[in-house]
SELO-593259 format. One record per residue (C-alpha): x, y, z; residue in one letter. Coordinates in pm, 1 decimal, padded with zeros to 6 digits, always signed. Layout:
<kolnus>
KOLNU       px       py       pz resn
KOLNU        X        Y        Z    A
...
</kolnus>
This chain:
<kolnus>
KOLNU       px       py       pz resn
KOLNU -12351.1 +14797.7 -00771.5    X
KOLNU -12122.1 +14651.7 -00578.1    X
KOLNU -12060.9 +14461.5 -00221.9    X
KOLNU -11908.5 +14615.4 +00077.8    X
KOLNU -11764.4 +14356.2 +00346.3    X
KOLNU -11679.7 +14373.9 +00714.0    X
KOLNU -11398.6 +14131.1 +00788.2    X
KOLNU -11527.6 +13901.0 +01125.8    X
KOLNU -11320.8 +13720.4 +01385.7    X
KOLNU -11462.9 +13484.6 +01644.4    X
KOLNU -11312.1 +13522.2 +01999.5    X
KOLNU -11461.3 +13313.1 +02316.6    X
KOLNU -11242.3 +13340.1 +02697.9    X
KOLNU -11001.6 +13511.4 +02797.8    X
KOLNU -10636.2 +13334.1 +02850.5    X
KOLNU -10322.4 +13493.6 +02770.2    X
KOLNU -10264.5 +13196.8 +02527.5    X
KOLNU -10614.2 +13294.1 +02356.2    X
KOLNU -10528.4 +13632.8 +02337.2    X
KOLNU -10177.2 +13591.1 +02197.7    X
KOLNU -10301.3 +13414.5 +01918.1    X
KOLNU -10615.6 +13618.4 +01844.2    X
KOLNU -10362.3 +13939.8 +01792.1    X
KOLNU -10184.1 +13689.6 +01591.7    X
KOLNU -10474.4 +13604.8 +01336.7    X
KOLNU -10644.6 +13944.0 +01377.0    X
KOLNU -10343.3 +14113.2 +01238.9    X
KOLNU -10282.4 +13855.7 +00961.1    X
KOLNU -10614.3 +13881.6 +00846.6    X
KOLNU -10580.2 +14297.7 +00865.1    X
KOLNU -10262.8 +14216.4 +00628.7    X
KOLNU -10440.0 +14028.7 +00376.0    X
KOLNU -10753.2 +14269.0 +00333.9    X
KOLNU -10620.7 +14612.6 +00377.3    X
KOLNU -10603.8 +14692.3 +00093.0    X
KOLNU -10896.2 +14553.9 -00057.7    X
KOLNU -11164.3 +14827.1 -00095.1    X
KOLNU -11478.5 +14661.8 -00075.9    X
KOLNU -11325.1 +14600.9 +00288.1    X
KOLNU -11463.3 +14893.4 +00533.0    X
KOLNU -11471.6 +14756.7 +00915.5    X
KOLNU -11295.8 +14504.0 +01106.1    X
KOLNU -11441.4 +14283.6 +01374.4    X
KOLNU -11279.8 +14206.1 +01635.9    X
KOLNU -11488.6 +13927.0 +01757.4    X
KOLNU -11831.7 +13778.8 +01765.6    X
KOLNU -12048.7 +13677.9 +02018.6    X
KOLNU -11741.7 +13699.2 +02340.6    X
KOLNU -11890.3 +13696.3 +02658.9    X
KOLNU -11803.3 +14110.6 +02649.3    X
KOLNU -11986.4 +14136.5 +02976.3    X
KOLNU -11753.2 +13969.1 +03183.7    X
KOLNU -11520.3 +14092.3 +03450.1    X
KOLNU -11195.0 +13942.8 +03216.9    X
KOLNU -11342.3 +14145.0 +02931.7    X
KOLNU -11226.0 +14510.5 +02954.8    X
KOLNU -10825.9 +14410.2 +03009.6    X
KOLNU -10811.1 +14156.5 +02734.2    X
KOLNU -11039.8 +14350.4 +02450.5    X
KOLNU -10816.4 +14721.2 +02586.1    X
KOLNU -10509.3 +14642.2 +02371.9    X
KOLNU -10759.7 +14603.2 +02039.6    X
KOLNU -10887.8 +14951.7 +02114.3    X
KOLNU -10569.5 +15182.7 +02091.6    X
KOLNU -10410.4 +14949.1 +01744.6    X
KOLNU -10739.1 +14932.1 +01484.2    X
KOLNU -10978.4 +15195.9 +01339.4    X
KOLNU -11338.9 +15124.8 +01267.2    X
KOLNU -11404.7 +14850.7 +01454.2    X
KOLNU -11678.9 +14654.6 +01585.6    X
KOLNU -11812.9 +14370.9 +01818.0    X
KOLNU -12066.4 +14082.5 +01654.7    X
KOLNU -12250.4 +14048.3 +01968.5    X
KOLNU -12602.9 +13932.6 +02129.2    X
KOLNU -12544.6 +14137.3 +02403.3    X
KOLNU -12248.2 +14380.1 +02407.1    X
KOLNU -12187.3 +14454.7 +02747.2    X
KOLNU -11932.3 +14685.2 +02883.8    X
KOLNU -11747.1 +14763.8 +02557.9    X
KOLNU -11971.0 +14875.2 +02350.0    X
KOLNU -11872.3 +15231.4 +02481.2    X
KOLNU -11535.1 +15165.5 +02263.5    X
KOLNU -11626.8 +15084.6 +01928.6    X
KOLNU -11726.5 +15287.5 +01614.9    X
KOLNU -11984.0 +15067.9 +01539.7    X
KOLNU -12245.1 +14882.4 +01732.1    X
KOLNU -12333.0 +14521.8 +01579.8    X
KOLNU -12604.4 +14336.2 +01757.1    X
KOLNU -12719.9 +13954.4 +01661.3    X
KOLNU -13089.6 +13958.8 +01675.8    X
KOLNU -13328.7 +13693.0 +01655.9    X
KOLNU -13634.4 +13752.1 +01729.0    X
KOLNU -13932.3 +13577.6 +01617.2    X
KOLNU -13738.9 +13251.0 +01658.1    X
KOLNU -13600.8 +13101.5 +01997.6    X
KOLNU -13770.1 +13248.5 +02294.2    X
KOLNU -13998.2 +13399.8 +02034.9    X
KOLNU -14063.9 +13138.1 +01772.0    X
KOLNU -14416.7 +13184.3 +01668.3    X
KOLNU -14555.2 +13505.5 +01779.1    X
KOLNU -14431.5 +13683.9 +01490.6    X
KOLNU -14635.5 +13964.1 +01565.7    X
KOLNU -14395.8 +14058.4 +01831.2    X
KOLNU -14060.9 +14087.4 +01579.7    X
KOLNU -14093.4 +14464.6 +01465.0    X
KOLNU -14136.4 +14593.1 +01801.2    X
KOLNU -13850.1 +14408.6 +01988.5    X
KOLNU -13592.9 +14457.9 +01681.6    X
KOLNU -13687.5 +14889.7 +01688.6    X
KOLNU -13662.0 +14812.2 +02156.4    X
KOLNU -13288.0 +14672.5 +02096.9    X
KOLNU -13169.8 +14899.6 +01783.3    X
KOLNU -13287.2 +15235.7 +01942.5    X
KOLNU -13153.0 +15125.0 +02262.1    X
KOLNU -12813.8 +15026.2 +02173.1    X
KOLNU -12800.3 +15379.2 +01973.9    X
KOLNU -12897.4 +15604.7 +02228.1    X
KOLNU -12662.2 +15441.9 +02474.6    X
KOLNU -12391.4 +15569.2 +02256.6    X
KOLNU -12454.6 +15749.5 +01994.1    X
KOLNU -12309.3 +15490.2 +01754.1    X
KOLNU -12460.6 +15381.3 +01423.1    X
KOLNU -12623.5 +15015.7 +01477.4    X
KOLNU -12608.6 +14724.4 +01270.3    X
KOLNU -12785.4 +14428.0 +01310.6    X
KOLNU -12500.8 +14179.7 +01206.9    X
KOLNU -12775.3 +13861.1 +01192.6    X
KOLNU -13120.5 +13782.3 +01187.6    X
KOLNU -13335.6 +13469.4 +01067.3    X
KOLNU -13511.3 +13182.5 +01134.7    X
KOLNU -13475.6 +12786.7 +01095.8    X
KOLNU -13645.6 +12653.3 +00737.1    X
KOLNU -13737.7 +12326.1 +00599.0    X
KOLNU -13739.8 +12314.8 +00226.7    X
KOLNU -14055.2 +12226.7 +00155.3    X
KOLNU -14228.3 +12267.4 +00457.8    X
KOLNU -14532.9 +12456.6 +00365.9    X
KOLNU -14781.3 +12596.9 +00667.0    X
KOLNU -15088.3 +12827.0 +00664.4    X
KOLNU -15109.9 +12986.9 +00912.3    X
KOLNU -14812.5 +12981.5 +00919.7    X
KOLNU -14553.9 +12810.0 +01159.8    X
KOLNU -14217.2 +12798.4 +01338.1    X
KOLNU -13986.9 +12576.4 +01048.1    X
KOLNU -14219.0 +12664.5 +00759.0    X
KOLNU -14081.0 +12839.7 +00425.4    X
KOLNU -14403.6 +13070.4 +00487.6    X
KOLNU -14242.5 +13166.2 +00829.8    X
KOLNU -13943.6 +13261.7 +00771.0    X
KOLNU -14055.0 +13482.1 +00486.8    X
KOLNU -14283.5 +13660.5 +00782.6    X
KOLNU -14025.7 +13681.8 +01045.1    X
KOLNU -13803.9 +13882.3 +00734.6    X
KOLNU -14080.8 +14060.9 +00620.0    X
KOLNU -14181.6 +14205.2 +00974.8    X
KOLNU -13757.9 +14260.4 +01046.8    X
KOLNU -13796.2 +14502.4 +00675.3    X
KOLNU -14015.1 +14668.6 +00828.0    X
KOLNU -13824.9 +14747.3 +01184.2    X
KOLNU -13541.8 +14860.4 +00965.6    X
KOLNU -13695.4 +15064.3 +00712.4    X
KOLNU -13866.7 +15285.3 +01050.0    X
KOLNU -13477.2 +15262.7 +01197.5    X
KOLNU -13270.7 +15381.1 +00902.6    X
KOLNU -13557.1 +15659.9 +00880.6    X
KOLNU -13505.1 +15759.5 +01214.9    X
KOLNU -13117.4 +15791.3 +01144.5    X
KOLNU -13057.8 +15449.7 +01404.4    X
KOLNU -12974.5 +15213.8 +01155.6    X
KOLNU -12666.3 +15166.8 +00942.8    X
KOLNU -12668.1 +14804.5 +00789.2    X
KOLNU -12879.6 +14486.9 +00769.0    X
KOLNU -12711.4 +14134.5 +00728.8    X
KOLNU -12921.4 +13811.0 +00758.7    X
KOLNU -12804.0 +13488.7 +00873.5    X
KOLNU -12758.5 +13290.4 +00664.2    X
KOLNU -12639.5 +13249.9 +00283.0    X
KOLNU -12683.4 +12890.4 +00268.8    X
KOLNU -12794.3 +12585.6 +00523.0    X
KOLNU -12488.1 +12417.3 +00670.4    X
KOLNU -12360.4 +12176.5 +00885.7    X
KOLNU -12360.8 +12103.7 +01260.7    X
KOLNU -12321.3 +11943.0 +01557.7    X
KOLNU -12659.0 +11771.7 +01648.9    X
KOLNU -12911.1 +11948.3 +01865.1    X
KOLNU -13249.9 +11925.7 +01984.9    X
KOLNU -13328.2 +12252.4 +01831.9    X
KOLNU -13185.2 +12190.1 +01529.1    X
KOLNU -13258.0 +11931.7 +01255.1    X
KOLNU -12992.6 +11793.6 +01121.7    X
KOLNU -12817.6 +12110.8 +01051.6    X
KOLNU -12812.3 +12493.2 +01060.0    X
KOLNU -13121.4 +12579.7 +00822.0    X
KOLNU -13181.1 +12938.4 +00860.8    X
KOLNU -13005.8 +12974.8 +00486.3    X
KOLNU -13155.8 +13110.5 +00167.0    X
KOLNU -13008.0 +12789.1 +00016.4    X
KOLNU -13054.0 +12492.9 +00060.5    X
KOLNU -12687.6 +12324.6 +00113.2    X
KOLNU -12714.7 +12224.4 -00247.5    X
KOLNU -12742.5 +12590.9 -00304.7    X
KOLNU -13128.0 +12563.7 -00425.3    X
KOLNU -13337.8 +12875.8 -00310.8    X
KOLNU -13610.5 +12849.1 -00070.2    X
KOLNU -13875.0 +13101.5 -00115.8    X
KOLNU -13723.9 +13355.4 +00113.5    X
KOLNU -13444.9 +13369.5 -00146.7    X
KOLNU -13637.5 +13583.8 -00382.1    X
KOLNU -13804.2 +13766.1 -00084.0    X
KOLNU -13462.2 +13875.6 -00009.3    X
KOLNU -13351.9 +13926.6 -00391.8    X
KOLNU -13629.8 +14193.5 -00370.1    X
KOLNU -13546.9 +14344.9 -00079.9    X
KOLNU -13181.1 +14441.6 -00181.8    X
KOLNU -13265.9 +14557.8 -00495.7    X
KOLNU -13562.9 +14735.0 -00347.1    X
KOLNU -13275.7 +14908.7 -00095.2    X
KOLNU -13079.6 +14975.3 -00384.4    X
KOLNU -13343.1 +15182.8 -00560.6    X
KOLNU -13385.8 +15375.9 -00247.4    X
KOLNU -13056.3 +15469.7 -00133.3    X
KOLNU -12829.2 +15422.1 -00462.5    X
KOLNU -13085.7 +15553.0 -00713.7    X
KOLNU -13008.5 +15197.0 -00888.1    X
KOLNU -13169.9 +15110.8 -01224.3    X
KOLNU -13214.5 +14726.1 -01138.4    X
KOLNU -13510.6 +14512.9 -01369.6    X
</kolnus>
């Protein structure tokens, strides 16, 4: 077993300044990992507003330069046509949907199948997750609780299992490794917490719900002899 990696880049506006020195870092970071095989896509940015008008003339110079490349994007807009993979940031069953869980299987198969008819381009959802307390035990469960978030990822297993058998799915990241730091919010508790971790690195209980997932996924597709 190993790990395979897509190299990100963030990108947000559109200046000629902005986009002088996003070639800049793109193609430094392209020089550091090309030749690391564990290495197989490059994104070219995450979350840009790809929709707007200043979009197509400032992203067009990235399309004729890399190969296998991708967008890290809620919604990707009008370049999706352009890439060799489709990456879509999902959420659902937190924000807009936090607490009707029920709903997170049908909206995640709505946006994947979507996004791959559209194009014909494999689909990866790039993030999904939910917001976790350590500690915070609810039943029934609720929007915070470690109970929650291990419903929100069971119900997403269970969109991508029925989207990788129907040939729309190629990957499945969540978001995130660990809890971390930011700036203060009203939706947000003192930090980022959708992590396995805790930010001392301690797991939460979703941490061995995703152990067994991957290694589950690994038996599948890889034939893997995991105990």
């Amino acid at each position: 077993m190993g790990l395979i990696l897509f190299d990100d880049h963030t990108s947000s506006g559109f200046s000629e300044e902005l986009l002088k020195n996003h070639k800049t870092s793109l193609s430094e970071l392209i020089r550091r990992d090309k030749n690391r095989p564990s290495v197989i896509m490059w994104s070219i940015a995450n979350e840009a507003d790809t929709d707007e008008d200043d979009a197509v003339p400032y992203f067009d110079p990235f399309y004729a330069n890399w190969t296998v490349i991708a967008f890290i994007s809620l919604r990707l807009g009008r370049q999706s046509q352009f890439l060799d993979v489709i990456c879509i940031n999902e959420y659902y069953g937190w924000g807009s949907t936090v607490g009707i869980q029920e709903v997170v299987k049908h909206l995640v198969m709505v946006d994947v199948t979507s996004w791959h008819q559209l194009h014909n381009k494999p689909v990866v959802v790039s993030e999904y997750g939910t917001d976790t307390m350590v500690g915070y035990h609810s039943l029934p469960s609720s929007g915070g609780s470690e109970e929650y978030q291990m419903e929100v990822m069971s119900r997403q297993f269970e969109a991508f299992d029925e989207a990788h058998s129907e040939g729309y799915l190629a990957g499945e990241m969540i978001w995130n490794f660990a809890d971390f730091m930011t700036d203060q919010r009203t939706k947000r508790v003192n930090a980022n917490r959708k992590g396995m971790l805790t930010r001392t690195r301690q797991p939460k209980a979703s941490a061995h719900l995703l152990r067994q997932r991957y290694h589950s996924l690994a038996r599948e597709l890889d034939n893997a002899t995991i105990a």
